[in-house]
C-alpha positions, -999 to 999 in steps of 0.1 A, spaced: 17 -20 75 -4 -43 57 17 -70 72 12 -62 106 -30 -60 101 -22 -97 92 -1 -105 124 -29 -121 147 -28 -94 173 -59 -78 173 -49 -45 190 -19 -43 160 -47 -48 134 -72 -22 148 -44 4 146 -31 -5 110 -62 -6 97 -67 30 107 -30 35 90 -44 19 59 -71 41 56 -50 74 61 -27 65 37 -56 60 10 -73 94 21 -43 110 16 -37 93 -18 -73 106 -30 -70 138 -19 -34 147 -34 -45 127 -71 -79 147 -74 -80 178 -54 -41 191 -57 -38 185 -97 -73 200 -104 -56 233 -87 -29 231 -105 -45 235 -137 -66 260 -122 -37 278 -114 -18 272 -151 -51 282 -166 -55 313 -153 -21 325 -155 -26 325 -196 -37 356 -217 -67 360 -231 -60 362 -264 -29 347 -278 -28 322 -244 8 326 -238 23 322 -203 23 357 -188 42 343 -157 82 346 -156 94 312 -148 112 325 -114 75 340 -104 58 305 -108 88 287 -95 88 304 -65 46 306 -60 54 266 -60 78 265 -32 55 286 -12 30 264 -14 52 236 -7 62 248 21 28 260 34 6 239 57 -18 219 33 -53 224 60 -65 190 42 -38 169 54 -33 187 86 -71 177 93 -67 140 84 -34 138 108 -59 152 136 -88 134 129 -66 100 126 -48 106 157 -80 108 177 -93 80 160 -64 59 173 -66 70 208 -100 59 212 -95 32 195 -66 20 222 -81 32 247 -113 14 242 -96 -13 232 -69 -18 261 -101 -8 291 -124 -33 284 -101 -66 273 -71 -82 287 -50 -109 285 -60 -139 303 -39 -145 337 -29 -177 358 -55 -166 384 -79 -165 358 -73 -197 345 -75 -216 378 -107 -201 387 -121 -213 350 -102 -241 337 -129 -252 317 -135 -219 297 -93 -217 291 -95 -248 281 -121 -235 250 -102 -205 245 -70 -202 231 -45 -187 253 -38 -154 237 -70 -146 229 -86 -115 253 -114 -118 272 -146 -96 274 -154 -82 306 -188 -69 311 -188 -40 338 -206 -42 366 -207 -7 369 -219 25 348 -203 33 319 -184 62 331 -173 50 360 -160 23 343 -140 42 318 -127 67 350 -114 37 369 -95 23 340 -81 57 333 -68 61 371 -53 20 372 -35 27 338 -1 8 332 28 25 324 28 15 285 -10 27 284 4 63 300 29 66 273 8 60 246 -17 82 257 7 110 265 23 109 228 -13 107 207 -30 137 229 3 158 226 4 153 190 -31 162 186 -27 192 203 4 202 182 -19 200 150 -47 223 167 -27 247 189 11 247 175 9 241 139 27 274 118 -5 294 112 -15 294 77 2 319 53 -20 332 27 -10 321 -10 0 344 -35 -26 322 -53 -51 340 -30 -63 373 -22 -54 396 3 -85 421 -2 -117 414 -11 -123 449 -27 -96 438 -48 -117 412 -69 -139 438 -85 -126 443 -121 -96 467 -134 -106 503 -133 -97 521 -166 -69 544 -149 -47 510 -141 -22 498 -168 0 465 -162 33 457 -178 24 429 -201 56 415 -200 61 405 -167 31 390 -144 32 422 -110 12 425 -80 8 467 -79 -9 484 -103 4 522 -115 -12 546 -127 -1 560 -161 12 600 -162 -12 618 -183 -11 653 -193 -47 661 -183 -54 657 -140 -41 629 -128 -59 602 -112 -66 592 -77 -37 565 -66 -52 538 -52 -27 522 -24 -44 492 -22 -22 461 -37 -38 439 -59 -24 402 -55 -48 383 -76 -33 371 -107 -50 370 -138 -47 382 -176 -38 418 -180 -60 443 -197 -52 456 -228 -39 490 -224 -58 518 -240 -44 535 -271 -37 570 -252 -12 556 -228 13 534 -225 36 515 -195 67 500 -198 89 479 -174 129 483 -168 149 462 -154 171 477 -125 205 462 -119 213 454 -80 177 446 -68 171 404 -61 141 411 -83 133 435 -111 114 465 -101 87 480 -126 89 517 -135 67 537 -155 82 558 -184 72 578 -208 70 564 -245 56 597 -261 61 635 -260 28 637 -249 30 617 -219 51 647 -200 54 654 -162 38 689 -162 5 694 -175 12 730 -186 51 734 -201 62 765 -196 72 785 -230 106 788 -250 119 818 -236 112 811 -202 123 777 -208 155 787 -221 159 814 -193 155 785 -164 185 764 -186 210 793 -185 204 803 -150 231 788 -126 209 789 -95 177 769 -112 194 748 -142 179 717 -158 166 702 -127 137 728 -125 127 721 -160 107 692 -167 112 668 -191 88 681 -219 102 715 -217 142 696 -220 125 680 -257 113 714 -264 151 725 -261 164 699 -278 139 703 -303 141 743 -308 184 735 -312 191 749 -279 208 717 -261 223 694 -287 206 663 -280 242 644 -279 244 663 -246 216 657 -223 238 633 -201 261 663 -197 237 687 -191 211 671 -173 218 667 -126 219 632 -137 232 614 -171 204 592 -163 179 616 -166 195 626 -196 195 586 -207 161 583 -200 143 616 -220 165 607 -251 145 570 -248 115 591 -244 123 609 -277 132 578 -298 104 560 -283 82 584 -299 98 580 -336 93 542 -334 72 520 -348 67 503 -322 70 528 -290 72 503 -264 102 484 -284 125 499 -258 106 486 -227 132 461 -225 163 479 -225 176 486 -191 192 520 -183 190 522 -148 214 522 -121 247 525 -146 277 546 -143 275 564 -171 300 589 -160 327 562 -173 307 560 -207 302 595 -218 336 602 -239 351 573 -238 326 545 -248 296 553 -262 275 584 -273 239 590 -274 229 560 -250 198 544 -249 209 519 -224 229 490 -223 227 451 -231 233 424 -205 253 397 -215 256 364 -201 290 358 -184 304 324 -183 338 311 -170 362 288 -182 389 265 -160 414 267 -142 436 270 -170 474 258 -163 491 281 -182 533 286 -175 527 270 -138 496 291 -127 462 288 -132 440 314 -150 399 315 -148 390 326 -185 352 348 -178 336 344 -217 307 368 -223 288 347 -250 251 339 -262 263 306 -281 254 278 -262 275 249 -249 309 272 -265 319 280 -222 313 240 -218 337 229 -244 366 256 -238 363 240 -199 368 206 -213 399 217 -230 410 236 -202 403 200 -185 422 186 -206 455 207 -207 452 206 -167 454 166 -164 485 170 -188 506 189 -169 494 221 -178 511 244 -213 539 268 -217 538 297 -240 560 321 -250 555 360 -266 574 366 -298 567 399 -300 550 431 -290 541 462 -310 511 481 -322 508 493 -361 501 523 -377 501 532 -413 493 567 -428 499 574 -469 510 603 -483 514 615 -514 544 632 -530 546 650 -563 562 625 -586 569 583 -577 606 595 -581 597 617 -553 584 588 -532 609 567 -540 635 594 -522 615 598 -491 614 560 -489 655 557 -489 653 585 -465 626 564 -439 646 535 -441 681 552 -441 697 554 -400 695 590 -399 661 596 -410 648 569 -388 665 581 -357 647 622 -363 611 605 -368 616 579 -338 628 611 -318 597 628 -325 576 600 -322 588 591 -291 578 625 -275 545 627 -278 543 597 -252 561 582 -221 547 547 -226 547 550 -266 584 537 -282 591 534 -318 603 501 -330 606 498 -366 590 515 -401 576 496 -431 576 515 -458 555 506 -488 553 520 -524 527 524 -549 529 551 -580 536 583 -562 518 572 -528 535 559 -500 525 539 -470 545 541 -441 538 516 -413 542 526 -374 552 501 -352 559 509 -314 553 493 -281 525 506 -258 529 492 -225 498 482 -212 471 495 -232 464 486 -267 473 515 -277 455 530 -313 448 565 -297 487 563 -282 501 556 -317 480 579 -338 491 609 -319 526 601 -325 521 594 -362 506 626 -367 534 644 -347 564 620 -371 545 630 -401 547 667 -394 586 662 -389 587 643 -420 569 673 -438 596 699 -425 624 677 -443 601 673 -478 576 703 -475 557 691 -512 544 657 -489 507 660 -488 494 636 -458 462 621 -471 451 597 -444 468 593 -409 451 555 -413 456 539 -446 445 506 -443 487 496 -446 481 488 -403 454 466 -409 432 475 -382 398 459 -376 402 439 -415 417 401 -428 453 414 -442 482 387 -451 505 419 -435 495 411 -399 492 375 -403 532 381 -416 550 406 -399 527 406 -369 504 433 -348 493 439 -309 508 406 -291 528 377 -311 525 347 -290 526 312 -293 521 278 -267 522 242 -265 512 212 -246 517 177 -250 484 153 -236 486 117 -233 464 97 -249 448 83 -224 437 119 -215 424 121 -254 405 94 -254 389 103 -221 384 136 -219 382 148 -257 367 112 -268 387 112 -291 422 94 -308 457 109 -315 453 97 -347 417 112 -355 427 145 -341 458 148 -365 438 136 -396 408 164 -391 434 187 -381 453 188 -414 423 180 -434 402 208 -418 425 235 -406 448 227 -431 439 220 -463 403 229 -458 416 267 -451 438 268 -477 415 256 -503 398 287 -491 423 310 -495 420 316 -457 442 343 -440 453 333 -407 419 310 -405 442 277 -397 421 267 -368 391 253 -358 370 284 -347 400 310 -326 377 338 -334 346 322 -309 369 325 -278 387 357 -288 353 376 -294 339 359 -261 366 371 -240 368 405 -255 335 413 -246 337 405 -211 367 422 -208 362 453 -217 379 449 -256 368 465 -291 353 436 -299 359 445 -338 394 438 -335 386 400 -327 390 401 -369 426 404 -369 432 391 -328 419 356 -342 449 351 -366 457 314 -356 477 281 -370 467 251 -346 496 225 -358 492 187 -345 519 159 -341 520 121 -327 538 125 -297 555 100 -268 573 63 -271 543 50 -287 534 73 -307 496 77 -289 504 111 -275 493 142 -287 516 171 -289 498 200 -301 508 240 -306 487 271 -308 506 300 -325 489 339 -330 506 367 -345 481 394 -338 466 400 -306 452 436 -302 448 438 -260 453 463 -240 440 461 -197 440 494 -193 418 525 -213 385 522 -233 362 496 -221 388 484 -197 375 511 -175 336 502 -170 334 479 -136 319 446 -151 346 449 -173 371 455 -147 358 431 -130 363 403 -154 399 413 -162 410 407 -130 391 374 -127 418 367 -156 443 376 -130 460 345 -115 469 331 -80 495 352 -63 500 381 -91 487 415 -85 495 434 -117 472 420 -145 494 430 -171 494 410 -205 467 386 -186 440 383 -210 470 378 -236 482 351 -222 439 339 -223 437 345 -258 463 331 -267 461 294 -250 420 287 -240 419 278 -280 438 250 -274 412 224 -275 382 241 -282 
């Protein structure tokens, strides 16, 4: 531009220097005006008192694209008044000069002689003004037509056409709504919202106000007689904001009924606890006539039920909003109650990350991690990286079978001694795997370990139990071989149907030796070009930390089944996700990562991953929630319907590299 106001043409110059000026108007405006709003903006979005940002990130974030997107009415303005400006400016500039012709030149030699040849020449009108202007307009060239044309049509885009201006969140929609906060409106405090609620209060309740308030400023603290808390719901694009109760006193009716009649409306089948309100279910729960570990049961609803045990915990607290947080809402806690959990207060989102593909045995496995360690997803998928370029690992399971181990005690260590030859002897193991056996069609007896110390004796269980993991399946069959065990030696006293001889859910040197859950172990063999550039790393440094670390390092320790890097990070990650008792990631994490130069030169890396004792199951427990479900068959590979031993086969391999 600033070229072409130094080209010689005069009409060129006239134009950019018009251009010029734009562009600095623009510039001013945009480097005073805009910032100085933005800090407005920033400065008013700050609390009073402790000035932290009361604004979610996704709120501001998306305020900012609005306003992006909006028309700005300076610019729009400048564009108009600019594009006017430079239709005059050729118009005036094209009517009264023009080029000197040959005619011209004849008839004055003497002046072309003077003037350069390029050069325009004024014209002075021998007519009025307007008439002037009107005659140019009707003996217009084509170029002066088309120029015309394009700067009135874009002038009357910008007034006419232009998207009408959208009012900014930033703004206000009401005036009315500018006059301060009325006492009877309370604002979550931990979230910046545009509708204001007002609180339930046993006395009369206030007039609701429908207006919206979309001003955004600092919310008022809330007054020590009531309180408002914000849940999250699960399955709306943003979070809503409900009001719940925090104390007993802050009830739905402002008269409960009494006791009796109370009591009356709970056992009548045709009224029930949906025509009781929820002070008059505490006053049940608290006069012993619904045990509070029911109210999901009782209640229409388990979330109702949820939601007034909150209320009553709430009230207990130090801190009653402390639960505000907590999301309840729109769960299925039909799956939970039994199975899962009892007395729920809600549930805690975790973030889901995924790992891969994994090339595992010739498919490929995504490997969902539910973690809150940082940068733990990022380095599994660089190992998972890294195994892929290589061809991918094989694996192998050694074994499958879920413990058990009661003790019992017999009268005299003689005595124990007898029933221990007895255990071990064909015939006595064939009567208790008969027994065992029935209890279950999935459940098969595999082997007994039988232990000795003084006159107590530990007898470990060890059966297969097909797709689940299988505790529940083996206990009941324990129980049902001890009671056969009893009818052959009647003085056995069964002390404890678990005697810590399993090991369940503890470090033991028993399952790191003889094994529990899943036994599995896999290779791979990368190439060292892959080491150095994926893993930035060599064959040779690997090796060396390797047997210092995992090694050495663990046995200096007096580790059990700790020969690894960190197993137990993955293993607990995945178990979460999927829908595992995440306490058995103790004995699940049992690892020995082993490291060898590999290849013709030596530079390879062959490297092997072995695990004695994985407790999985896909099927019962967790298993059975949907975000659980969900992430197990997310395990599931390409091509394969029945997710059977799928996260065993991720358990046992995603370690590789990690």
């Amino acid at each position: 531009m600033f070229l072409l106001c130094l080209s010689g043409v005069k009409q060129l110059e006239i134009m950019c220097g018009f251009g010029c000026m734009s562009v600095l108007a623009n510039y001013f405006v945009f480097m005073t005006f805009f910032p100085a709003c933005v800090s407005l903006v920033l400065e008013l979005s700050r609390e009073s008192q402790e000035g932290h940002p009361i604004w979610q990130l996704s709120d501001f974030s998306r305020v900012m694209e609005e306003e992006d997107n909006k028309p700005n009415p300076v610019t729009q303005r400048v564009k108009m008044i600019m594009s006017l400006g430079l239709v005059m400016v050729h118009a005036h500039s094209r009517w009264i000069s023009k080029p000197l012709s040959t005619n011209n030149t004849a008839s004055n030699g003497q002046i072309g002689m003077e003037l350069d040849q390029l050069s325009p020449r004024r014209i002075v009108p021998e007519m009025p003004l307007w008439h002037f202007y009107l005659t140019r307009m009707i003996t217009m060239d084509i170029e002066q037509v088309i120029c015309l044309t394009l700067a009135l049509l874009l002038a009357i885009k910008y007034i006419f056409f232009e998207q009408v201006e959208m009012e900014s969140t930033l703004s206000l929609r009401n005036p009315i709504t500018m006059a301060p906060p009325s006492p009877n409106q309370h604002y979550n405090k931990t979230c910046c919202i545009r509708e204001p609620f007002a609180p339930i209060s046993a006395g009369p309740a206030p007039p609701c106000s429908e207006e919206r308030d979309e001003v955004i400023r600092p919310f008022p603290e809330p007054t020590a007689d009531c309180h408002s808390k914000s849940l999250f719901v699960i399955g709306e694009e943003e979070g809503e904001i409900k009001s719940e109760n925090t104390e007993p006193s802050l009830l739905q009716n402002q008269n409960p009924r009494g006791l009796d009649d109370c009591v009356s409306i709970l056992n009548n089948p045709e009224l029930g606890p949906h025509h009781l309100s929820d002070a008059e279910v505490m006053l049940l729960v608290a006069s012993k006539h619904i045990p509070a570990y029911k109210l999901e049961t009782l209640m229409e609803k388990p979330e109702r039920g949820v939601a007034i045990r909150r209320q009553m915990i709430s009230a207990k607290l130090s801190y009653p909003s402390a639960l505000s947080t907590l999301p309840y809402t729109n769960y299925d806690y039909s799956k939970v109650m039994g199975t899962c959990c009892e007395n729920v207060i809600g549930y805690i989102p975790v973030p889901v990350g995924v790992a891969g593909p994994l090339h595992l045995d010739g498919k490929q496995f995504q490997v969902p991690m539910a973690t809150t360690e940082g940068c733990l997803v990022a380095s599994t998928n660089r190992g998972c990286r890294a195994i892929a370029l290589s061809g991918g690992a094989s694996s192998c399971i050694l074994a499958d079978g879920m413990t058990r181990g009661p003790v019992v005690r017999l009268p005299s260590a003689c005595k124990a001694a007898e029933v221990k030859a007895w255990l071990e002897s064909p015939d006595g193991f064939q009567d208790i795997t008969e027994a065992f056996d029935n209890t279950s069609r999935f459940a098969r007896l595999q082997k007994l370990l039988v232990g000795l110390a003084g006159r107590n004796l530990y007898i470990r269980f060890q059966c297969k139990t097909g797709d689940a993991m299988g505790m529940n399946m083996i206990s009941k069959g324990t129980e049902k071989a001890l009671s056969r065990l009893q009818q052959h030696f009647p003085e056995l006293q069964v002390v404890a149907v678990s005697g810590n001889y399993c090991t369940d859910k503890k470090p033991a040197a028993i399952n790191w030796i003889e094994g529990r859950g899943k036994s599995a172990v896999c290779e791979a063999t990368i190439p060292a070009k892959v080491v150095q550039e994926v893993l930035k790393t060599t064959t040779e440094a690997l090796i060396e930390v390797n047997i210092s670390k995992n090694l050495v390092g663990s046995a200096m320790a007096g580790s059990i089944g700790g020969f690894n890097a960190h197993a137990a990070n993955l293993v607990a990650a995945i178990y979460i996700a999927c829908g595992q008792d995440p306490a058995q990631s103790v004995g699940s994490s049992n690892c020995i990562t082993l490291m060898e130069p590999s290849g013709p030169t030596g530079k390879d890396l062959y490297i092997s991953c072995t695990m004695p004792s994985i407790e999985v199951g896909t099927v019962g427990g967790g298993t059975n929630l949907p975000p659980q479900q969900a992430c197990l068959k997310v395990h599931t590979p390409n091509n394969t319907h029945a997710p059977t031993n799928t996260p065993t086969h991720t358990h046992t391999h995603v370690n590789l590299f990690h």
